[in-house]
C-alpha positions in Angstrom: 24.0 39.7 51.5 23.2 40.5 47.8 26.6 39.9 46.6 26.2 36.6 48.1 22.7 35.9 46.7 24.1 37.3 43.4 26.9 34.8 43.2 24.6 31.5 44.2 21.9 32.6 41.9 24.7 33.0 38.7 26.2 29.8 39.8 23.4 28.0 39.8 22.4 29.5 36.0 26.0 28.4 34.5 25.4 25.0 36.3 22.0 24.5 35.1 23.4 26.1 31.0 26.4 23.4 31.5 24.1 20.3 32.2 21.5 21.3 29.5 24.4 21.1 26.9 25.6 18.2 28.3 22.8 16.4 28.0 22.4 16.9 24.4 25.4 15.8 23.7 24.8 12.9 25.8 21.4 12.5 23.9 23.1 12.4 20.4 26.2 10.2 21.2 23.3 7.5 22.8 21.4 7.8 19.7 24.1 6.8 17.8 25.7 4.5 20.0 22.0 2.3 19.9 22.1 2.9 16.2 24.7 1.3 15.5 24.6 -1.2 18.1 20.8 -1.8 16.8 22.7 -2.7 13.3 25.1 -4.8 14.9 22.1 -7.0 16.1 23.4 -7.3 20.3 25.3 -5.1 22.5 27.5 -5.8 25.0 25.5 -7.2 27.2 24.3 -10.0 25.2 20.7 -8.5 24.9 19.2 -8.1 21.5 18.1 -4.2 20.9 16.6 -4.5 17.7 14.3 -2.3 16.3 10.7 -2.8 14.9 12.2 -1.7 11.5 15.0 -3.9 11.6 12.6 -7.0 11.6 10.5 -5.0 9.0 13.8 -4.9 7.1 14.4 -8.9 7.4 10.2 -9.3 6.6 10.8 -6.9 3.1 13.7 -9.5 2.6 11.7 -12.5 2.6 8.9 -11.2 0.5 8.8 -12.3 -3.6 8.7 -9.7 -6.1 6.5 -10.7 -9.2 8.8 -11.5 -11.6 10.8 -13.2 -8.8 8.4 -16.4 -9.2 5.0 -15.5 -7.1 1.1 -15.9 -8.4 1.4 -13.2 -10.3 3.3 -15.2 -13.0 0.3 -17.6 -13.1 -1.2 -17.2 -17.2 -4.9 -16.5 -16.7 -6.7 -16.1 -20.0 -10.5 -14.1 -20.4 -13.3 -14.2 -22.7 -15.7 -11.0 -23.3 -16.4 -8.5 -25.6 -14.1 -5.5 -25.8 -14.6 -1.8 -25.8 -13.7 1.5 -24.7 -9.8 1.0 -26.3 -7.7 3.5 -25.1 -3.5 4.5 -25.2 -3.3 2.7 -22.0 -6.1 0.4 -21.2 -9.2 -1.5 -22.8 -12.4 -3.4 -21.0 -13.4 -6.2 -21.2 -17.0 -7.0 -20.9 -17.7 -11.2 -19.5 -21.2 -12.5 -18.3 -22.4 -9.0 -17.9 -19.0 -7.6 -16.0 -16.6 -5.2 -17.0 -12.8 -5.5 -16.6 -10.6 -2.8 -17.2 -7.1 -3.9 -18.2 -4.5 -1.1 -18.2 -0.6 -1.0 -19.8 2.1 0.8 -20.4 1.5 3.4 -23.5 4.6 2.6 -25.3 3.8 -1.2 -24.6 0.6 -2.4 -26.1 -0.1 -6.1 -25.8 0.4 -8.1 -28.7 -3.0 -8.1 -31.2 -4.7 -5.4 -29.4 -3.8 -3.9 -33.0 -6.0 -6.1 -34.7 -9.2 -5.8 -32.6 -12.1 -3.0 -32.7 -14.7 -2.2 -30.1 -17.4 -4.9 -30.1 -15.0 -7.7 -31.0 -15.3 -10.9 -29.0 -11.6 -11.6 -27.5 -9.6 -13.9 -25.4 -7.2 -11.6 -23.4 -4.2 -13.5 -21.8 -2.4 -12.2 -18.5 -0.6 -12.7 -15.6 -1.6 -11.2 -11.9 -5.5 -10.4 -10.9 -8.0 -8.3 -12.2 -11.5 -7.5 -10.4 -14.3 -5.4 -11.4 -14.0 -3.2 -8.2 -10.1 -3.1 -7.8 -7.1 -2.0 -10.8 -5.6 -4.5 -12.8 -2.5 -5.7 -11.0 -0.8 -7.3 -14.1 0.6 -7.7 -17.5 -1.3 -7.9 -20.7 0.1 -10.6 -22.2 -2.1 -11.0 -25.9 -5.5 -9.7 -27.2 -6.5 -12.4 -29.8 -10.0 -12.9 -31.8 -12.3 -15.5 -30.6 -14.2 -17.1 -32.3 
């Protein structure tokens, strides 16, 4: 009676071992299998089994980069008095607002040279700037107004 008990209980662990490492197996080959048949666009049977980031993928596709021709290429131009010139920014003070404009260090915008806190200037740029958000832009000139 034990031997027998024994031998059912010990084939019932190997059985249970063998389809526990089957199924991963069977779990990795199916990942695959709808990976690649997720970048093929259909399976077999006809059904599209596209993923969410595959349509994020064709969204990023259809999206404009700046200097692909967007808004942000727009020339905006803005009148204040300047201050607080640093390495890699300067604001601008207009009708009582500040506007912080910020560049590259080793790029300063053409006449920014030529202007000292308390100057009245016309700053030209592309993209937006706000008082509450960052500059999103380039700094195109810093001239004298008069």
């Amino acid at each position: 009676m034990k031997k027998t008990y024994f031998a059912i209980l010990g084939a019932a662990a190997i059985l249970s071992l063998a389809t526990a490492c089957s199924s991963q197996n069977v779990n990795e080959s199916t990942a695959n299998e709808s990976s690649q048949s997720a970048s093929s666009g259909s399976s077999s049977n006809g059904m599209d089994e596209s993923s969410p980031m595959d349509d994020l993928k064709e969204d990023a596709k259809d999206t404009l980069l700046p200097s692909e021709g967007t808004a942000d290429t727009k020339q905006s131009t803005m009148t204040g008095t300047i201050s607080d010139i640093k390495d890699f920014m300067f604001t601008i003070t207009a009708d009582g607002t500040d506007y912080a404009f910020n560049f590259e260090q080793d790029q300063k915008p053409d006449g920014l040279s030529d202007v000292k806190d308390g100057d009245k200037v016309t700053v030209t740029y592309t993209g937006t700037v706000s008082e509450v958000d960052a500059f999103s832009g380039t700094v195109l000139s810093v001239k004298k107004a008069e």
